[in-house]
MINU-835376 format. One line per field, with one value per residue (C-alpha): residue in three letters; x negated, y negated, z. Coordinates in steps of 0.02 Angstrom, whole numbers, padded with zeros to 5 digits. Example, Ala and Ser with C-alpha at 12.3 -4.5 7.8 and 13.67 -1.06 7.14 Angstrom:
residuo: (ALA / SER);
x: (-00615 / -00684);
y: (00225 / 00053);
z: (00390 / 00357);
END
This chain:
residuo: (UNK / UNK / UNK / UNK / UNK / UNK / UNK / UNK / UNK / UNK / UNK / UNK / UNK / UNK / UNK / UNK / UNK / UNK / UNK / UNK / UNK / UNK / UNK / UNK / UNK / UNK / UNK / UNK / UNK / UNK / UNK / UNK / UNK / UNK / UNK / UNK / UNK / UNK / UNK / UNK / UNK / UNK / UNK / UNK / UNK / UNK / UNK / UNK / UNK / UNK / UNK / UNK / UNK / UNK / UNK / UNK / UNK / UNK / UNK / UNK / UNK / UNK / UNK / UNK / UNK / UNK / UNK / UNK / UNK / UNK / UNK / UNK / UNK / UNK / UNK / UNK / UNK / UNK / UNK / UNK / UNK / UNK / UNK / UNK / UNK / UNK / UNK / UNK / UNK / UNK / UNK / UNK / UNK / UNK / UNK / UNK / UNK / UNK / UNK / UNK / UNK / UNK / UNK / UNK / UNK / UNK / UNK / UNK / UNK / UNK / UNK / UNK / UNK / UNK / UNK / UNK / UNK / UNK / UNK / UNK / UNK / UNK / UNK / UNK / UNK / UNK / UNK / UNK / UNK / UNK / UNK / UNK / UNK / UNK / UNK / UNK / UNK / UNK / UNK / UNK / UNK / UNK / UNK / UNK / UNK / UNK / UNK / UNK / UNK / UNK / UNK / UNK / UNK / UNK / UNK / UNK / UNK / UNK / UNK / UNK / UNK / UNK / UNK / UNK / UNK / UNK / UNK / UNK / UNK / UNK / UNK / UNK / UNK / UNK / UNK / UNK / UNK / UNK / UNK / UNK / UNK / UNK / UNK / UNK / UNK / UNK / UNK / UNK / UNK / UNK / UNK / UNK / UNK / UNK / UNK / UNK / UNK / UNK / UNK / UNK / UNK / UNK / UNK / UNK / UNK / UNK / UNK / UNK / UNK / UNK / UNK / UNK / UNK / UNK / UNK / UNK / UNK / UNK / UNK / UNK / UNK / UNK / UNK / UNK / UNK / UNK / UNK / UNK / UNK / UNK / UNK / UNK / UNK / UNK / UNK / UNK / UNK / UNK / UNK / UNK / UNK / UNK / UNK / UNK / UNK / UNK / UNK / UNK / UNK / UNK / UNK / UNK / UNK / UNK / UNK / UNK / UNK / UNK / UNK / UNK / UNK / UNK / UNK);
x: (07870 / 07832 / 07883 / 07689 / 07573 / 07458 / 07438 / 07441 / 07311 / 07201 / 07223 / 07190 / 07030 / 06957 / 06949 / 06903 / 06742 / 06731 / 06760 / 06664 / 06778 / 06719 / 06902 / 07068 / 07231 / 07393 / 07570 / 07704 / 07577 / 07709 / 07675 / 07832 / 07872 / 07887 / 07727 / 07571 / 07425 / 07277 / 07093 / 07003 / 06809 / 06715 / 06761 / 06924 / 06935 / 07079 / 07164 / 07192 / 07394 / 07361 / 07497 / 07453 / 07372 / 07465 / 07391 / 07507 / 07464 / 07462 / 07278 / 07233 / 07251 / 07153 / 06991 / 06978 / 07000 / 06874 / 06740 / 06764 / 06711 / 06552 / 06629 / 06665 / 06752 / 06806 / 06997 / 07141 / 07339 / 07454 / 07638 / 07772 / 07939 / 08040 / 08070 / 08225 / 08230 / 08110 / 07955 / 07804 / 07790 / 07620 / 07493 / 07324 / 07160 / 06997 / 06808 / 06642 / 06575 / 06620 / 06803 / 06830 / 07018 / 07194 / 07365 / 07476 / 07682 / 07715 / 07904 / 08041 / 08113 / 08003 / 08107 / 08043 / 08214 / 08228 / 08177 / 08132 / 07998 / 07815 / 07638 / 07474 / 07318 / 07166 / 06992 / 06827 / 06655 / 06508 / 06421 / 06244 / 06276 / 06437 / 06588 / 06733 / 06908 / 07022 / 07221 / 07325 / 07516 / 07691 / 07801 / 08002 / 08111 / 08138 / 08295 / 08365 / 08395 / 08199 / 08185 / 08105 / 07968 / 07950 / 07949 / 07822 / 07731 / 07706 / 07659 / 07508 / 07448 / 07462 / 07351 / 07227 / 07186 / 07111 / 06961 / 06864 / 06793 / 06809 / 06960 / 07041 / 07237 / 07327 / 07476 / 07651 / 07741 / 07919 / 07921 / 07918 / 07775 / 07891 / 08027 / 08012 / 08028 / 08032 / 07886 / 07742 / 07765 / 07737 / 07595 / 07506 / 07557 / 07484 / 07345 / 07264 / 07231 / 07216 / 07175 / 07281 / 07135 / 07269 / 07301 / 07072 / 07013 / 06891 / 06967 / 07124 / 07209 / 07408 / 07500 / 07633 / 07665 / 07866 / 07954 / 08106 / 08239 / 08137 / 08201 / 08211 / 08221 / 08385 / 08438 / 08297 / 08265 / 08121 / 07955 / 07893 / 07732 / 07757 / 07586 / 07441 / 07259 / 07238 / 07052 / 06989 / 06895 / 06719 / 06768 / 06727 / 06843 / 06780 / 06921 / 07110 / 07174 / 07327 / 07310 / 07415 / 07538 / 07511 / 07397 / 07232 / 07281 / 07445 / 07581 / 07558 / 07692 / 07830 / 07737 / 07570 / 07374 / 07296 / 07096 / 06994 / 06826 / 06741 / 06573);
y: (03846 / 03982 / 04174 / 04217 / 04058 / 04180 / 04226 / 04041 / 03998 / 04168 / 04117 / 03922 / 03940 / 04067 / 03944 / 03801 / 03897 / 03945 / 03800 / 03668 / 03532 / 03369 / 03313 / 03391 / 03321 / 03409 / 03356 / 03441 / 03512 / 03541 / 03602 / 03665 / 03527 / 03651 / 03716 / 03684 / 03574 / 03633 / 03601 / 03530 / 03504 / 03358 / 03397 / 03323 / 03125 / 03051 / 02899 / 02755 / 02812 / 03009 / 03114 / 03254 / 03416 / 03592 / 03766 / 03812 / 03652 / 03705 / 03616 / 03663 / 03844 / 03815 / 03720 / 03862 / 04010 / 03908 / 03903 / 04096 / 04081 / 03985 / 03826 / 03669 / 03523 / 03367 / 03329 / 03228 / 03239 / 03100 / 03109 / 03068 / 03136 / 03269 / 03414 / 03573 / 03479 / 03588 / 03533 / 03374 / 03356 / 03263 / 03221 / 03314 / 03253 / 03378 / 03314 / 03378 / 03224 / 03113 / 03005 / 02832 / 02869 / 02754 / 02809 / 02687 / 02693 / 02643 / 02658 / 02544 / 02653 / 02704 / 02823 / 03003 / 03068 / 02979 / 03088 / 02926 / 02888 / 02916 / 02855 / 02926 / 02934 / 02836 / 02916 / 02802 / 02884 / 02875 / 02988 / 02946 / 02785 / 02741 / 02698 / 02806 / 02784 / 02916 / 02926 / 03073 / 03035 / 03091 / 02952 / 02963 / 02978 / 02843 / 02728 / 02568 / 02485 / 02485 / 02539 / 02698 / 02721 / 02561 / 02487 / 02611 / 02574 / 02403 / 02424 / 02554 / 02420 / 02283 / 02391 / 02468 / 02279 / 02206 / 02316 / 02350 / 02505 / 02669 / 02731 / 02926 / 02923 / 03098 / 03172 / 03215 / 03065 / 03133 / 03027 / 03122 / 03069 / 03064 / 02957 / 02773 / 02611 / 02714 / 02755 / 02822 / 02661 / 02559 / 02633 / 02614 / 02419 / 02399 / 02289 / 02421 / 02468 / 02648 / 02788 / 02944 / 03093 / 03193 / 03082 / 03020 / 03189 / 03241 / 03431 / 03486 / 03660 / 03653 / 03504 / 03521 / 03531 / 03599 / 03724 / 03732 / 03694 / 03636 / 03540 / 03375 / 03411 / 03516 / 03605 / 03563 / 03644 / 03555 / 03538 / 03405 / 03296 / 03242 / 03285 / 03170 / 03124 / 02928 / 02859 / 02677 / 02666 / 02703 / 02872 / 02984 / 03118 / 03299 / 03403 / 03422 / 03588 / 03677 / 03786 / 03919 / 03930 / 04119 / 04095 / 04048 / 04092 / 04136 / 04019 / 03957 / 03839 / 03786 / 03639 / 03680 / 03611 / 03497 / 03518 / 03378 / 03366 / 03180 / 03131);
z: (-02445 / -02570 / -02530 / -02511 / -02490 / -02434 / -02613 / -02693 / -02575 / -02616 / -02811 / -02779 / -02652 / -02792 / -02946 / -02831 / -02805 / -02971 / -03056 / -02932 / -02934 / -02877 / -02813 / -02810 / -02782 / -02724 / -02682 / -02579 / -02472 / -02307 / -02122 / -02007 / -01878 / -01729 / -01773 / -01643 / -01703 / -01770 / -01724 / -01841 / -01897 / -01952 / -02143 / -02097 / -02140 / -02053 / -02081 / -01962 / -01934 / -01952 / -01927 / -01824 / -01918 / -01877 / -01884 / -02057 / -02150 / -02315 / -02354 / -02181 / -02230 / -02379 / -02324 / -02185 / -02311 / -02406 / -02281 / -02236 / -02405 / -02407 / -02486 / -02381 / -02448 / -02357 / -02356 / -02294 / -02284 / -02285 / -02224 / -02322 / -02269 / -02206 / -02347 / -02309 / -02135 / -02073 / -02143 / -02154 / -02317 / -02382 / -02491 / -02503 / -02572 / -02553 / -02592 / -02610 / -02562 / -02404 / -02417 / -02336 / -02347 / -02337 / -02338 / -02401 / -02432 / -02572 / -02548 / -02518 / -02384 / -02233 / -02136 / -02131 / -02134 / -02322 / -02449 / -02533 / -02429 / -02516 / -02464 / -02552 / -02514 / -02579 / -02558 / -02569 / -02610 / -02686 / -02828 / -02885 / -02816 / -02903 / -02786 / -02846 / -02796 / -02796 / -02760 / -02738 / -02766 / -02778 / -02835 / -02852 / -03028 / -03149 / -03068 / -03175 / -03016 / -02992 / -02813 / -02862 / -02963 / -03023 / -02824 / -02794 / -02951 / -02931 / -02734 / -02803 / -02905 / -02780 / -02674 / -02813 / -02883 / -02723 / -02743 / -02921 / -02924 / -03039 / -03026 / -03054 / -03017 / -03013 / -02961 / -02999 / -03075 / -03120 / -03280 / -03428 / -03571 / -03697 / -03627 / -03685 / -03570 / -03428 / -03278 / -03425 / -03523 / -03361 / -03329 / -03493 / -03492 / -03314 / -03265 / -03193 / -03384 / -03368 / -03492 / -03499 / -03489 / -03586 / -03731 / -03730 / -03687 / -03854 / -03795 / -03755 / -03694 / -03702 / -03638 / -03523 / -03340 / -03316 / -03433 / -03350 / -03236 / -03040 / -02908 / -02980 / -03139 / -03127 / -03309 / -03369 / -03524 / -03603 / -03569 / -03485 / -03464 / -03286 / -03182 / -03239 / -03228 / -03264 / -03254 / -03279 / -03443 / -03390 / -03372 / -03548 / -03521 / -03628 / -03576 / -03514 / -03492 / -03402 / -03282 / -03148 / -03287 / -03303 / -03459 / -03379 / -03209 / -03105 / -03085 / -02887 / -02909 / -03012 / -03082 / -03179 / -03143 / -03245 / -03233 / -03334 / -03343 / -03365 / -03382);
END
């Protein structure tokens, strides 16, 4: 959707190799729906309902600039909704390692049409022999009448507590850190008792994630805490820092990274 996602991916594909990250999660990653399906390799790990792949797939485009690169990474992309009317808008998960992966909607609503509509994606793998479950999500605003995040809040954790495992949880959750008895408090009280890598991380480089008005979050003028890394507790957690905010790299979107490093 951006004016040159040539560029984003360019900037994104360099400090992937660079940096060496074991998993990486990304939301709004969008494809045209007139746009012809691509052909894919065996680094793609599709889910039992997969939505067709197309040849300007945001995370498509990446993993092949990647491997013109020498880096290969496993991925998958779950569907969502449609975004502008024009687009598939999904969920992306890469991996350096094998994924077993799920895509689950989490949502109340399950029309494509609905903006409402989210599913994420759950990767299973295993690192020096310990199973590892990770989930890349995009969950809705904060509603009273609970059928937003809260529904899809409670569905995650319906789904995440049939299986123990470690657990790494990231994505954009449109509820602000510093908001009380809203979406960030119900996630700290669930039964899934997680640990926020920002809050347990023995480093930390700046904090937020939005600094001003974005879809969503129109006139916005504060900054917000709404993109997050949650781990179960066997997870030590040395660093949390911000990045593409034009400080460590450039801004590739209009919400920030978040890069943490665990043990």
């Amino acid at each position: 959707m951006e004016e040159d996602g040539q560029k984003q991916i360019e900037v994104l594909a360099k400090k992937i190799i660079k940096e060496k990250y074991d998993f990486i999660g990304l939301q709004e990653v969008n494809q045209l729906i007139t746009s012809s399906v691509a052909k894919l390799d065996n680094h793609f790990q599709p889910t039992i309902e997969q939505q067709a792949i197309h040849q300007d797939n945001f995370l498509f485009c990446l993993t092949e600039r990647l491997k013109e690169l020498g880096c290969h990474y496993y991925w998958s992309w779950g569907y969502n909704h449609i975004g502008y009317d024009i687009y598939h808008e999904g969920i992306g998960l890469l991996s350096k390692t094998p994924l077993k992966v799920e895509n689950h909607l989490i949502s109340e609503s399950s029309d494509p049409a609905d903006y409402h509509t989210r599913s994420l994606v759950i990767g299973e793998t295993k690192i020096n022999g310990r199973k590892i479950r990770i989930v890349s999500s995009h969950f809705s605003w904060w509603q009273d009448d609970e059928k937003a995040f809260a529904f899809e809040w409670q569905a995650l954790e319906e789904i995440l507590m049939e299986k123990q495992s470690s657990l790494i949880l990231m994505g954009d959750f449109n509820n602000d850190a510093k908001i009380n008895d809203e979406g960030y408090d119900l996630v700290k009280e669930s039964s899934l008792k997680l640990q926020d890598a920002f809050v347990v991380a023995e480093n930390t480089v700046n904090e937020y994630t939005v600094e001003e008005a974005i879809d969503g979050w129109a006139g916005n003028v504060a900054k917000l805490r709404i993109d997050y890394v949650f781990t179960s507790h066997d997870f030590k957690v040395e660093s949390y820092k911000i990045v593409f905010d034009n400080e460590n790299e450039p801004m590739i979107s209009d919400h920030y990274g978040v890069e943490v490093v665990m043990d």
